[in-house]
N, C-alpha and C positions, 0 to 999 in steps of 0.2 A: 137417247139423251135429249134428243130434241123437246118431247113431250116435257123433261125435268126442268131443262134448263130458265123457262120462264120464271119460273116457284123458286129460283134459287136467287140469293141477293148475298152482297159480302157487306159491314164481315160477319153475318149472320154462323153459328156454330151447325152442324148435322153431323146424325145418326144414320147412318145409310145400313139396311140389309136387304139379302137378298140379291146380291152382286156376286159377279163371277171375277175372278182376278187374275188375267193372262199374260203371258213370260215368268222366263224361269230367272231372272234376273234381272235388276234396274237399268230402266225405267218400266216400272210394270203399266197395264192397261187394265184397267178397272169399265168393264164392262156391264152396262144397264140391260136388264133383262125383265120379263112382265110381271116376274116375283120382285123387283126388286124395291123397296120403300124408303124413303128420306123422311126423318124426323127432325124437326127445328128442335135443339138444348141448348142447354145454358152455353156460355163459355167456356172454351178453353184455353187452361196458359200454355204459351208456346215461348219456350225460350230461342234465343236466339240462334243457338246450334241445331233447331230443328226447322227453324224460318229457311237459313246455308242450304242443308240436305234438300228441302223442299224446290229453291230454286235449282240445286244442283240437278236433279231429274226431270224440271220442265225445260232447263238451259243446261246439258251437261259437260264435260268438257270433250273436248275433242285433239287430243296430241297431233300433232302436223309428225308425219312419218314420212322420209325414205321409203319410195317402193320397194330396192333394195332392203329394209328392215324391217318390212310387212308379214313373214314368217313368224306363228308365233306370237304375235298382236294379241293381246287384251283389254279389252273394254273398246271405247270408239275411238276409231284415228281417223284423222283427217289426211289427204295426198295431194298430191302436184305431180300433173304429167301431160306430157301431150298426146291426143286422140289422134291412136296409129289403125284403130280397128271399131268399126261401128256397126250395130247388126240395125237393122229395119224395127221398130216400134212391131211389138206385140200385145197382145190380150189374150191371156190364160184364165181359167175358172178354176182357181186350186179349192175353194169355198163355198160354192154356188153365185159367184158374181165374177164379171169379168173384171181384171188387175192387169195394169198395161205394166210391159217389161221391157228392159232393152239391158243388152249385151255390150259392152264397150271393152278396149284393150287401151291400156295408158303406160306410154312411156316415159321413161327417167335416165338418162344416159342408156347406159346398156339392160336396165332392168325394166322388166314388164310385169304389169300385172292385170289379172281378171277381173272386172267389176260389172255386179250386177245390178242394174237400178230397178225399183219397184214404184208405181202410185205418180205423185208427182214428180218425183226426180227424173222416171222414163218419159216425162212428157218433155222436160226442158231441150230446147233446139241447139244440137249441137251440130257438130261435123269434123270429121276429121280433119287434122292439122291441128285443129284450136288447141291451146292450152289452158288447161283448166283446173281448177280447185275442188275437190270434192270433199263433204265434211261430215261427220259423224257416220261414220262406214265401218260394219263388222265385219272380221275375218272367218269366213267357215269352211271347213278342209270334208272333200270329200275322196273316199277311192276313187271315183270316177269323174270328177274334174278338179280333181286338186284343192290348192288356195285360193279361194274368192273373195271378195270384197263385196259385202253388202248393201244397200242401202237401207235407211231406217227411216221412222217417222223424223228426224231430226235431221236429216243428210239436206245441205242448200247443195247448188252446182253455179260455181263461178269462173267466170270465164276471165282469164288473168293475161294483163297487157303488161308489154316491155318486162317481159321476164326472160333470163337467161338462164341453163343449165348448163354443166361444165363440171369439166375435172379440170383442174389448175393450183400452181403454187401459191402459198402463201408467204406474200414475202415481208410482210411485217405488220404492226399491229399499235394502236394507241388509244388516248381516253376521247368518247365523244361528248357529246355534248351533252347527255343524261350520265346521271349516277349509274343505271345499271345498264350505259350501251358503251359498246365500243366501237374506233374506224378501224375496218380491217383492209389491208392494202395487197392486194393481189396480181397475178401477170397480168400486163395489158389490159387493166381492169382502172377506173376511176374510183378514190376510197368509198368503201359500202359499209354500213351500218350491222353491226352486229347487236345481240343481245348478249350481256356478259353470263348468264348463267348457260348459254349456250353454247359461249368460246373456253370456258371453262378447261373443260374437258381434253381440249387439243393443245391449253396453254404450254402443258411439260413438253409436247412433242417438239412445239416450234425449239423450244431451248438447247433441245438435242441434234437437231437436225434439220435438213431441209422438208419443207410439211406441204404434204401433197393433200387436194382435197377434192371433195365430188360435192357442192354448193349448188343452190339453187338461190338468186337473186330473184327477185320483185324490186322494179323500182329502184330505187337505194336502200334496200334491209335485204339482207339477207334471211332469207324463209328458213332453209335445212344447212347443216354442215356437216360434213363426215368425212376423217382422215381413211385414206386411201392409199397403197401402195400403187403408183405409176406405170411401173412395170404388167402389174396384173389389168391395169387399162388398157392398155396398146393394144 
C-alpha cells in the first residue's frame, strides 16, 4: 500500500483491480498485491446512507458487555474488568512475520473471562490489579480453550480510574439532568448517572420489588447494569 498511497488524493474517484479481499465479515481488509491497479474515474454519487456504512467499518461500534454476558456475543463488544492474570509478551509467526501476543485473564465480580491480544494491543503496558477497558474484542469458541475474547484491528486498552464493581441494591431512582439520563440512587453509594435507555429495562423490576443489581460505575455514570438475584451472589 505504501508504493499506492502517494498517487492517491481525495476526493479524487478510483477503479481498483487486482485486489484480494480478506475476512469473512465486516470490516473487511482490502489487500494491495503486485497485480493489483488503481484507475483515476469520473465521480461517484454517494448517498448518505452509504457515507453511515462507510464510517460504520473504519469506526464500528463497539457494545460495552458484562463479562458475565460474553457468551454468545456477536459482532464487537467492548469489556471492563480487572487484570487477575497476565502471561509474558510473545511473538508467533502464524504468516511468515513475527505477531507479538499476550494472554490476559479479566475479572468482573464473580465472572472471568479469556482475552487474547494481538499486534498493538499485546504491546500496551499493563499489569495486573489494573483495571481496564478493552474495546472492539471478538468472541471465538474453541473445543480446546473455550470462549475467548479477541483482539481486532480496532481494540484501544484503557486503563480506567475511580471505578467500582459491585453487586448492590437499588433503592431508588429519578430525572437527571439530560433528557435521556437518569440519577440512580443505590446502598451506600453517592447518586450516579444512569443512561435512560439502559435503566429501561430494570424499570418494572424496581416497581415490583426490592432490585438487586451487579453495576459497574466509572466516575459518576454508570458503564453496565444488570438485575441479579442476591441470593445466587453470596
Amino acid at each position: 500500500m505504501e508504493d499506492f498511497a502517494p498517487k492517491l488524493s481525495v476526493p479524487q474517484s478510483y477503479i481498483i483491480k487486482g485486489y484480494r479481499l480478506q475476512g469473512k465479515a465486516p470490516p473487511y481488509h482490502l489487500l494491495i498485491t503486485k497485480e493489483t491497479a488503481m484507475y483515476k474515474s469520473s465521480p461517484v454519487a454517494i448517498n448518505e446512507a452509504l457515507l453511515q456504512e462507510a464510517r460504520d467499518l473504519l469506526s464500528p461500534a463497539s457494545k460495552i458487555t458484562l463479562l458475565a454476558q460474553i457468551k454468545g456475543a456477536r459482532g464487537l463488544i467492548s469489556v471492563q474488568g480487572q487484570i487477575v492474570k497476565l502471561s509474558a509478551l510473545k511473538k508467533i509467526i502464524p504468516e511468515r512475520e513475527e505477531v507479538p501476543m499476550r494472554n490476559l485473564t479479566l475479572g468482573q465480580n464473580k465472572a472471568r473471562a479469556s482475552l487474547t491480544l494481538w499486534r498493538e494491543a499485546a504491546a500496551e503496558d499493563l499489569q495486573v490489579g489494573s483495571v481496564i477497558e478493552v474495546t472492539h474484542m471478538k468472541l471465538r469458541t474453541s473445543s480446546d480453550y473455550g470462549d475467548q475474547l479477541q483482539s481486532t484491528a480496532f481494540t484501544k486498552i484503557e486503563v480506567v480510574t475511580n471505578t467500582l464493581s459491585q453487586t448492590t441494591e437499588v433503592l431508588g431512582v429519578t430525572e437527571g439532568p439530560a433528557a435521556d439520563t437518569l440519577e440512580l440512587l443505590v446502598l451506600d453509594q453517592e447518586p450516579v448517572l444512569v443512561e435512560q435507555q439502559m435503566w429501561e429495562p430494570l424499570e418494572e423490576l424496581l416497581k415490583k420489588d426490592k432490585l438487586f443489581v451487579s453495576v459497574v460505575i466509572v466516575g459518576e455514570k454508570v458503564k453496565t447494569i444488570q438485575a441479579v438475584d442476591p441470593q445466587t451472589e453470596e
